[in-house]
Every structure is written in C-alpha cells, then in structure tokens.
C-alpha positions as semicolon CSV with decimal commas, in nm:
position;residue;x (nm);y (nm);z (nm)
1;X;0,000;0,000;0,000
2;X;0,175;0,324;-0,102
3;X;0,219;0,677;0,171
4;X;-0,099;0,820;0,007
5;X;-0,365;0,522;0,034
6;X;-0,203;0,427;0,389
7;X;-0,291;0,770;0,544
8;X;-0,617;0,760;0,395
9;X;-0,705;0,452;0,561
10;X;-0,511;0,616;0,910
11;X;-0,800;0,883;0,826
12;X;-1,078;0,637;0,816
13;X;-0,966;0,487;1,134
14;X;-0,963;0,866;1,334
15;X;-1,295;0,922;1,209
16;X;-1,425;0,643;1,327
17;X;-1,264;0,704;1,684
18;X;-1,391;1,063;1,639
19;X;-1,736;0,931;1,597
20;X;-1,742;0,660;1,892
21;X;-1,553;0,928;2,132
22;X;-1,869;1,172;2,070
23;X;-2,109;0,855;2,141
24;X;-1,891;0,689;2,468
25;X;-2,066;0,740;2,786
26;X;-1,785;0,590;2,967
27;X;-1,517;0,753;3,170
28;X;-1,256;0,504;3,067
29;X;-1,277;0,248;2,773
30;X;-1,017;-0,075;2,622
31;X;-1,180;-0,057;2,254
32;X;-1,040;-0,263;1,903
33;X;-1,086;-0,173;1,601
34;X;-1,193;-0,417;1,334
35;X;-1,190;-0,360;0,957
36;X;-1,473;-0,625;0,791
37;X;-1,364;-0,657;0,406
38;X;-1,695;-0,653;0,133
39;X;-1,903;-0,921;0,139
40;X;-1,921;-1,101;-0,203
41;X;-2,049;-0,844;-0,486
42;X;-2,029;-0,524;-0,245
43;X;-1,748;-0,276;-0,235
44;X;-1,766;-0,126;0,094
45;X;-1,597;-0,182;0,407
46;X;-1,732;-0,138;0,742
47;X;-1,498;-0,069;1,038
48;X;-1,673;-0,165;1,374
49;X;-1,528;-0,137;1,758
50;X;-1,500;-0,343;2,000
51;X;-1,527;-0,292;2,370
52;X;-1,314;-0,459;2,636
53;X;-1,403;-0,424;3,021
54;X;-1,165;-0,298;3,242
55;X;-1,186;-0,194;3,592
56;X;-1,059;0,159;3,610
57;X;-1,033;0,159;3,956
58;X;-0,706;-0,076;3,972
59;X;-0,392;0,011;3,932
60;X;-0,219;-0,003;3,599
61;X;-0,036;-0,270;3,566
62;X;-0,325;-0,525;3,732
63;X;-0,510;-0,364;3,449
64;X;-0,222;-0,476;3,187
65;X;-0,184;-0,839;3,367
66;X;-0,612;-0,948;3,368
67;X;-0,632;-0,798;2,979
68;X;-0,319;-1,032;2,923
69;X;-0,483;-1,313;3,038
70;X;-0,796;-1,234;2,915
71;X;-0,660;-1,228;2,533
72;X;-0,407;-1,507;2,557
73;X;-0,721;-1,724;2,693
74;X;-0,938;-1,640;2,385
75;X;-0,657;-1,486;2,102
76;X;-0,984;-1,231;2,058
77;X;-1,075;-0,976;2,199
78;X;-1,436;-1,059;2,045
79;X;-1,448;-1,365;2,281
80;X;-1,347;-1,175;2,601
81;X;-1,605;-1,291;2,881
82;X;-1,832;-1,005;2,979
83;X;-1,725;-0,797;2,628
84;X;-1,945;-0,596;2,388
85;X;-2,099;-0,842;2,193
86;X;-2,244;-0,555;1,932
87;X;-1,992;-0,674;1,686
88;X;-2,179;-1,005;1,616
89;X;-2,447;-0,828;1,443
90;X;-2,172;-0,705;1,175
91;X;-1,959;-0,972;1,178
92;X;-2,045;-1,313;1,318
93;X;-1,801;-1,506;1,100
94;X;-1,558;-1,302;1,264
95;X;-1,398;-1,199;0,935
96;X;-1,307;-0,864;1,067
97;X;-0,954;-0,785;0,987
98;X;-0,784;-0,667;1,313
99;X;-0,693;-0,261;1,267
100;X;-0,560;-0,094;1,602
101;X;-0,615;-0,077;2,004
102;X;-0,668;0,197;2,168
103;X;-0,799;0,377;2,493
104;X;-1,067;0,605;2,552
105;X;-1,129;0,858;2,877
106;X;-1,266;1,143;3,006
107;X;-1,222;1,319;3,309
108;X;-1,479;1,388;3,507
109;X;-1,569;1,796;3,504
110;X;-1,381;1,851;3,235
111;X;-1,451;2,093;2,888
112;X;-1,333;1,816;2,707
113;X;-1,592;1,506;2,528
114;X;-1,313;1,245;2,574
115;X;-0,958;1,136;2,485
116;X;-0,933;0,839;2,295
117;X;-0,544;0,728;2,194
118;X;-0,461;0,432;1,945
119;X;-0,213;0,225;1,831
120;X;-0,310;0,107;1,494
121;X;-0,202;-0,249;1,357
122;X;0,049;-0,053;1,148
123;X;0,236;0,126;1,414
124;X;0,106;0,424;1,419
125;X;0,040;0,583;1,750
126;X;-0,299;0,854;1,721
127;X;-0,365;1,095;2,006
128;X;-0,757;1,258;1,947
129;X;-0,926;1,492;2,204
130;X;-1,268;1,646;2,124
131;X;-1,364;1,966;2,255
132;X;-1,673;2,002;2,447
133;X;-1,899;2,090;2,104
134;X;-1,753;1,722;2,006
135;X;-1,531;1,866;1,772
136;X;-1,136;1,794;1,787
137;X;-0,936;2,003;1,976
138;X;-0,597;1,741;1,978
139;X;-0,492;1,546;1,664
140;X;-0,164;1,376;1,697
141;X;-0,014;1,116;1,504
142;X;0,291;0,936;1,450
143;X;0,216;0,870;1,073
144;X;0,039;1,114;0,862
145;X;-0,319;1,081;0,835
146;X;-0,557;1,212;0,580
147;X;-0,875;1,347;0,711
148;X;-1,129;1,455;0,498
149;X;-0,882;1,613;0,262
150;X;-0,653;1,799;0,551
151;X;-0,329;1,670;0,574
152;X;-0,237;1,581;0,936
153;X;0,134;1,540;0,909
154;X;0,365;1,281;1,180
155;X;0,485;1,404;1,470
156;X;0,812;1,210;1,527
157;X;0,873;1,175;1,853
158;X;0,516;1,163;2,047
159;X;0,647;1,170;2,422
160;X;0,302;1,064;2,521
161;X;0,337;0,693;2,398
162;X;0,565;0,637;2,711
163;X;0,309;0,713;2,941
164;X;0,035;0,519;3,111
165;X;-0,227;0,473;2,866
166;X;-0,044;0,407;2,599
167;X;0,131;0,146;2,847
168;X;-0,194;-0,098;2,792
169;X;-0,285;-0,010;2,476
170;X;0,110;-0,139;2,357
171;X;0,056;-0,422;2,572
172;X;-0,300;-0,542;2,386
173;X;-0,185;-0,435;2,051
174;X;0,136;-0,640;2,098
175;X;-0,018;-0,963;2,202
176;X;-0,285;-0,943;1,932
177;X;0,005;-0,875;1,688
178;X;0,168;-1,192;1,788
179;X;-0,144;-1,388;1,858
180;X;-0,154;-1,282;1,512
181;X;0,158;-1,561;1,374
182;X;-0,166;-1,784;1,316
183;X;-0,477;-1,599;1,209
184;X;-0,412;-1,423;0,908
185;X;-0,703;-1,131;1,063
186;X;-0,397;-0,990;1,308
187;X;-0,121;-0,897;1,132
188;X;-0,029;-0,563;1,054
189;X;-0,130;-0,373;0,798
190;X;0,073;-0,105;0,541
C-alpha cells in the first residue's frame, strides 16, 4: 500500500474514533478496532469497535496483567467474557480484519468530550481529544493521516506513547500482533 492510500485509511480509522468518542458514555474504555472486508459483490468496508471491560479503579499494571490473560485465553478480543458483543451483528463469522487498540477517557468535570489514543495495527500511534462541542481540539499522530482532505502530518517523537495509557494499549496491541503468527485477521497492515 503506497504513503498516500495508507494515510487515507489512518484517516478512516480517526474518524471512526472521532465518531465513537462523541457517542462513549464511559469515563474510561479498552476498545479494538476491526476492519470487515466486502461481502461477495459489495465494495464497501465497514470498520466496527469493540469494547473490552476494564476496571478503572485498579492500578495499571493489574489492568495490563487481567487484559493479558484475558486475550491469551481467547486470542480475541471478540471472545473476552463479559465484552461488547455488538460486533456479532456485523460480523459473526468473525472476518473482521484486526486494525488498532486503543484507549478512551474522560475526566470527570472537564470541557473536554473524551480522549481516545490508538495504536493502529500498522504502528502508528494517534492521540484525538474532542472539545466540548464534540469537535477535535488534539490530533496527533505518528504517521500522517488524511482526514477529509486535511493533511495531518507525523509528529516524530510523540512523548506521550511512554506514558500510562499508551502502556496498555502497547501491551493489547502487541499480544494481538503476535497472537496474530496464526490468524491471518492480526497482522499488521501497510
């Protein structure tokens, strides 16, 4: 996939997380990202989420270490006990091509309608922050994206990708990437 069609799929992706950020009602979300191809004689993709529970009330790293086992029990984060199941009414084959994980949070009393950060399944680490009118306030990214038809160029070094969240959202991206050795629906994209 050349620069040009690979940040206009990075685009796709951060409107989607745009969309579901406006929608969440949660303070703090584990989501995935699926990409489901065309079925036979359609054209169109449809990228769906997936939400994983976590208790945001436990420290970090007990977080990391019960989403570990969680995924290297089922290889999908579809199958997690107690998960969003909305994805089955897209996708029950579970033909959805893995596409990112990612984190999303707001703090309470805050101007802001939510944070959500991803890692997508290429590498690319996305910062988004919406404003209180929903709109986005914060658009980082590692790789350039294409939204709409702005330009969102890389930022290089993003210092937030050493901190916490991003902490668990490596951790879940990395196991799903080498979950991924087997099923074909894991492995990078780009």
């Amino acid at each position: 996939m050349d620069g040009e069609r690979a940040a206009r799929l990075r685009g796709l992706l951060v409107r989607r997380l745009i969309t579901m950020t406006r929608a969440a009602d949660e303070h703090f979300t584990l989501l995935h990202l699926f990409l489901l191809p065309p079925a036979p004689g359609e054209t169109r993709f449809l990228l769906y989420e997936v939400i994983e529970p976590v208790d945001p009330s436990i420290p970090v790293r007990q977080v990391v270490e019960a989403v570990r086992e969680e995924l290297a029990a089922t290889g999908d984060p579809r199958l997690v006990s107690g998960g969003d199941t909305r994805w089955q009414r897209v996708d029950p084959g579970l033909r959805g091509h893995y596409a990112g994980t990612g984190a999303r949070f707001t703090p309470p009393n805050s101007d802001s309608a939510g944070t959500t950060i991803l890692r997508m399944a290429d590498g690319t680490a996305v910062v988004v922050t919406l404003d209180a009118d929903g709109e986005p306030a914060v658009l980082q990214t590692s790789q350039p994206v294409v939204l709409g038809e702005a330009v969102y160029p890389a930022i290089r070094h993003m210092p937030v990708t050493e901190e916490l969240p991003f902490v668990l959202v490596d951790t879940c991206a990395r196991l799903l990437w080498e979950a991924g050795e087997t099923p074909p629906r894991f492995r990078p994209f780009g």
